[in-house]
C-alpha positions in Angstrom: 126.1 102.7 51.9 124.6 106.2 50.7 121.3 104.9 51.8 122.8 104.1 55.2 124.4 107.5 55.4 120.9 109.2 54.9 119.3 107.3 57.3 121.7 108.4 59.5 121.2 111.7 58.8 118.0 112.1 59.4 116.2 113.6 61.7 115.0 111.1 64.8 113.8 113.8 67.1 110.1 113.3 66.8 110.9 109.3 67.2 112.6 109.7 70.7 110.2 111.9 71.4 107.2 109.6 71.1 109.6 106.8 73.5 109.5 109.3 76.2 105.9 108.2 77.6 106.9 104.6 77.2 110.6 105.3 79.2 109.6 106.6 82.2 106.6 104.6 83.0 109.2 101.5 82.4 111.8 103.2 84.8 108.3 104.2 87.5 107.2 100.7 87.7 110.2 98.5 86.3 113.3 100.0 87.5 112.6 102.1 90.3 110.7 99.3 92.8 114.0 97.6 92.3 115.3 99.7 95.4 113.1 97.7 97.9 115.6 94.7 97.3 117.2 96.3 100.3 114.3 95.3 102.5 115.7 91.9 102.4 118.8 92.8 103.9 117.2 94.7 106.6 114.8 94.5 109.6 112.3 97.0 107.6 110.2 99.1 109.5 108.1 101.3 107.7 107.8 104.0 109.9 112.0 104.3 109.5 111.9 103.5 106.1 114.8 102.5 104.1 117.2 104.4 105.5 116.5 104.2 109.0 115.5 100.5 109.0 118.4 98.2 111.0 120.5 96.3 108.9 120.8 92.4 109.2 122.3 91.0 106.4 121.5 87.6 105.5 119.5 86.8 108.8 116.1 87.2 106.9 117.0 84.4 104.6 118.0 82.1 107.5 115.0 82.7 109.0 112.8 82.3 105.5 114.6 78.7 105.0 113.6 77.3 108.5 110.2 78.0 108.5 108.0 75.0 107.9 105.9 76.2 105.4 108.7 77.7 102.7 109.6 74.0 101.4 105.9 72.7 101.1 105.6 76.2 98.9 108.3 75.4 97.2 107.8 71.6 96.0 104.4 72.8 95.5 105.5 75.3 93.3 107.6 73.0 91.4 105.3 70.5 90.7 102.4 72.5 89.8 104.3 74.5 87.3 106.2 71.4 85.5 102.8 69.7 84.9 101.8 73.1 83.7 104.2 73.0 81.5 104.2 69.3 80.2 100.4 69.4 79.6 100.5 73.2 78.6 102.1 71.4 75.6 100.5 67.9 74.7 97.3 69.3 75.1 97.4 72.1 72.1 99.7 70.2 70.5 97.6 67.1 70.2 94.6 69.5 69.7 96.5 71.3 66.8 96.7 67.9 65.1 92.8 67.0 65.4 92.2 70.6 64.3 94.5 70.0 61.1 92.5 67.1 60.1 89.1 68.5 59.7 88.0 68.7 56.3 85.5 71.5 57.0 87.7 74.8 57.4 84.4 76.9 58.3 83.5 74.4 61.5 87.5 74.3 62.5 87.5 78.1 62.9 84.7 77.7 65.2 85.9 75.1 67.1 89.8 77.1 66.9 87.9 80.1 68.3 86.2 78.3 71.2 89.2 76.7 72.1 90.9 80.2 72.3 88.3 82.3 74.0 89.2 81.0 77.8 92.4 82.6 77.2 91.1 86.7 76.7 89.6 85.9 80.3 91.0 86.7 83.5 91.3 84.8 86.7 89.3 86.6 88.4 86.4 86.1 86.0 87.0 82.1 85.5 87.7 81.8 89.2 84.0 82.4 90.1 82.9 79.8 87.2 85.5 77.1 88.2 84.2 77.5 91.9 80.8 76.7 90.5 82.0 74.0 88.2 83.8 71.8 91.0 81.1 73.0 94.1 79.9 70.0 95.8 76.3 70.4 93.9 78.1 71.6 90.4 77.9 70.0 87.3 80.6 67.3 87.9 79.8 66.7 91.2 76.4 65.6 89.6 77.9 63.8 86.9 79.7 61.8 89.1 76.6 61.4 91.5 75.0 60.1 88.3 78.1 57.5 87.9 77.0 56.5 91.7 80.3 57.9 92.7 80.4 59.7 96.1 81.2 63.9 95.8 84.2 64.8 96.0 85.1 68.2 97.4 87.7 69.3 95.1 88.9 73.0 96.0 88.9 71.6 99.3 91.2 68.1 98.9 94.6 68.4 99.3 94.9 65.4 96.7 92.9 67.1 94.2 93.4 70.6 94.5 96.9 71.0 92.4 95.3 68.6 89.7 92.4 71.2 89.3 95.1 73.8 89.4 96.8 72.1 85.9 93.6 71.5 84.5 92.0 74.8 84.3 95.7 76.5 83.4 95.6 74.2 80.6 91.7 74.9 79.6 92.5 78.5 80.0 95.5 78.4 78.0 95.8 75.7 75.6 94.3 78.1 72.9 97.4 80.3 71.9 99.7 77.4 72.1 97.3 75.4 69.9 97.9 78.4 67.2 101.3 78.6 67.1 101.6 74.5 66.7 98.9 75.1 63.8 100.4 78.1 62.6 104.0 75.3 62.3 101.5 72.3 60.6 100.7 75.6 57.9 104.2 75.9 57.1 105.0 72.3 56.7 105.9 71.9 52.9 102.5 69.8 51.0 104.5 68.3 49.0 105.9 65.9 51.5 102.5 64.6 52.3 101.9 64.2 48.4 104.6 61.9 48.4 104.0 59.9 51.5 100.3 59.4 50.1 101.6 58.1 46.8 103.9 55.8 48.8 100.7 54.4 50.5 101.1 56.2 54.3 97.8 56.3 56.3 96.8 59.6 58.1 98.7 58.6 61.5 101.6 57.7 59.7 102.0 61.1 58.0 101.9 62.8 61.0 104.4 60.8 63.1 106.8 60.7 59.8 106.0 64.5 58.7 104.0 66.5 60.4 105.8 66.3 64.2 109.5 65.9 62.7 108.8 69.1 61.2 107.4 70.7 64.1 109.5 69.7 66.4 111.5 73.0 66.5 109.2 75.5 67.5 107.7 72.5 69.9 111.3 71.9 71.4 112.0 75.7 71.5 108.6 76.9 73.8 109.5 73.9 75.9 112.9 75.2 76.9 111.7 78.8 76.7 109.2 77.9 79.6 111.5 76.9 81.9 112.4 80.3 82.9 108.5 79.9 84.8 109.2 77.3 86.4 109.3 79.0 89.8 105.9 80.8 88.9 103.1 78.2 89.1 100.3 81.1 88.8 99.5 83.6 91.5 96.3 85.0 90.6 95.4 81.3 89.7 96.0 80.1 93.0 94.6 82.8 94.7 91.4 83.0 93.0 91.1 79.0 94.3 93.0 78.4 97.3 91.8 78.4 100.6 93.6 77.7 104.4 92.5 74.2 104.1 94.8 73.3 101.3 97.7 75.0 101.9 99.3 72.0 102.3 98.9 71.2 98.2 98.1 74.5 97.0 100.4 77.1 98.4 103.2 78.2 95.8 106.0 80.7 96.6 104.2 83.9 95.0 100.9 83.0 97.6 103.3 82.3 100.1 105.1 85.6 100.2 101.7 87.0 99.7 100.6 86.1 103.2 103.7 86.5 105.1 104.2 90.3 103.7 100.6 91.6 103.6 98.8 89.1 106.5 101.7 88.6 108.5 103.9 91.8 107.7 107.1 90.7 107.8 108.1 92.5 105.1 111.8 92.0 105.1 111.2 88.1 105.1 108.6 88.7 102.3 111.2 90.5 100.2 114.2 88.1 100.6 111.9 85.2 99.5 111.1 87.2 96.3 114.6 88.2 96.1 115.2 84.3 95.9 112.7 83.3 93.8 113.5 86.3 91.5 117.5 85.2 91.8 116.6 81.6 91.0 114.1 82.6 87.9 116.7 85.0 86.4 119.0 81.8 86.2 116.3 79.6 85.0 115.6 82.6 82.1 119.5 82.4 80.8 119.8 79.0 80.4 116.7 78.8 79.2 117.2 81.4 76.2 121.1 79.8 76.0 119.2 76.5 75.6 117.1 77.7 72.9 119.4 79.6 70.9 122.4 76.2 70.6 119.0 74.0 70.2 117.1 76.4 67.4 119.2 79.1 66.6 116.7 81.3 68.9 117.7 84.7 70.0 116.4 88.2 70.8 119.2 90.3 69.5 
């Protein structure tokens, strides 16, 4: 208690001090484009501004949810991001196991570190190679034409745009996921497998009766905690890689709102379909952290 007292009494000046830098450019670029939520509400002209811009209540929204293209965005949205999220996890998960098994702990860092290296890259940088990659005369192009299977143009198929989409989020990705599951394998008491080797259990069988019981937590708590994505199925991403041709596949909410506010200008549409999507995520993000906090105890307070 004397201890407590003492702490209390100390000085924190200099601490608050330091926060000062990190507080206001929070409240610049956090809190403060939070105002132009009213451009949904309004028929915005920016010439008027905020203030002199008509009001219209909920007439842009009426208007967002009849136009053809919001509910293609939408599904597309949807399904792009829960395959994200279903193969954002077997993939480094199954990966993490592989990893585990290697004898040689000089060649697994290797490997662990070539896996993870996509991930320090941006979009913009991988969007140029994965254009390459899946051109018409690219490497698996020319694998297939080797397979005598025709070319496929795959940036520019509405089938297999969204598949490339998953694929190269998961390449990209599946590195830091893949060190958290082997970070969970780490912590996984040896002792267990001791006994399930004396008892005669064969590699697979110690890791469906140990090793993913064990892990199923922290694989069951990133799960629910990536729900509260679900709406966001990558901008840059898509952007990087999409063209006109398959908007029809590839357009998600974030690209959509993209075009309609900076191609289009209709702001005040643009802004009540973020307003939605924003309304809809901050839903997703409570039950998602409600989830994980009755499932694994989870909180951030």
């Amino acid at each position: 208690m004397e201890k407590l007292k003492a702490f209390l009494r100390k000085d924190t000046t200099a601490w608050h001090i330091m926060l000062i830098p990190g507080v206001i450019f929070t409240a610049i670029f956090a809190y403060l484009p939070m105002a132009g939520i009213v451009m949904a509400f309004q028929k915005f002209n920016p010439v008027k501004g905020f203030t002199g811009s008509d009001f219209v209540g909920m007439n842009n929204f009426k208007y967002v949810f009849n136009l053809p293209g919001f509910y293609d965005a939408l599904w597309n949205t949807l399904y792009i991001s829960v395959l994200k999220i279903i193969f954002g996890l077997l993939v480094p998960l199954i990966l993490a196991l592989l990893l585990n098994e290697i004898v040689l702990k000089r060649f697994q860092k290797y490997v662990q570190t070539a896996i993870f290296v996509p991930y320090f890259l941006s979009w913009v940088i991988l969007g140029g190679i994965i254009k390459q990659i899946f051109a018409l005369n690219g490497p698996i192009n020319q694998i297939l034409g080797g397979l005598n299977i025709e070319p496929l143009m795959f940036l520019l198929n509405n089938t297999w745009f969204p598949i490339v989409i998953v694929i190269t989020h998961v390449w990209k990705g599946m590195g830091y996921n893949m060190i958290v599951f082997l970070a969970s394998i780490v912590g996984i008491d040896t002792s267990l497998y001791e006994a399930a080797e004396m008892d005669g259990a064969n590699a697979w069988q110690r890791v469906k009766y140990i090793t993913l019981p064990c892990m199923m937590p922290i694989i069951l708590l990133i799960g629910i905690l990536s729900l509260g994505s679900l709406l966001n199925a990558g901008f840059d991403q898509v952007l990087m890689l999409y063209s006109p041709v398959v908007y029809e596949s590839g357009d998600i909410i974030d690209t959509f709102v993209y075009r309609l506010g900076i191609f289009d200008r209709q702001y005040s549409p643009a802004a009540a379909v973020g307003l939605f999507k924003s309304f809809i995520s901050l839903i997703l993000v409570a039950f998602s952290y409600w989830t994980a906090y009755k499932v694994s105890d989870y909180r951030i307070f």
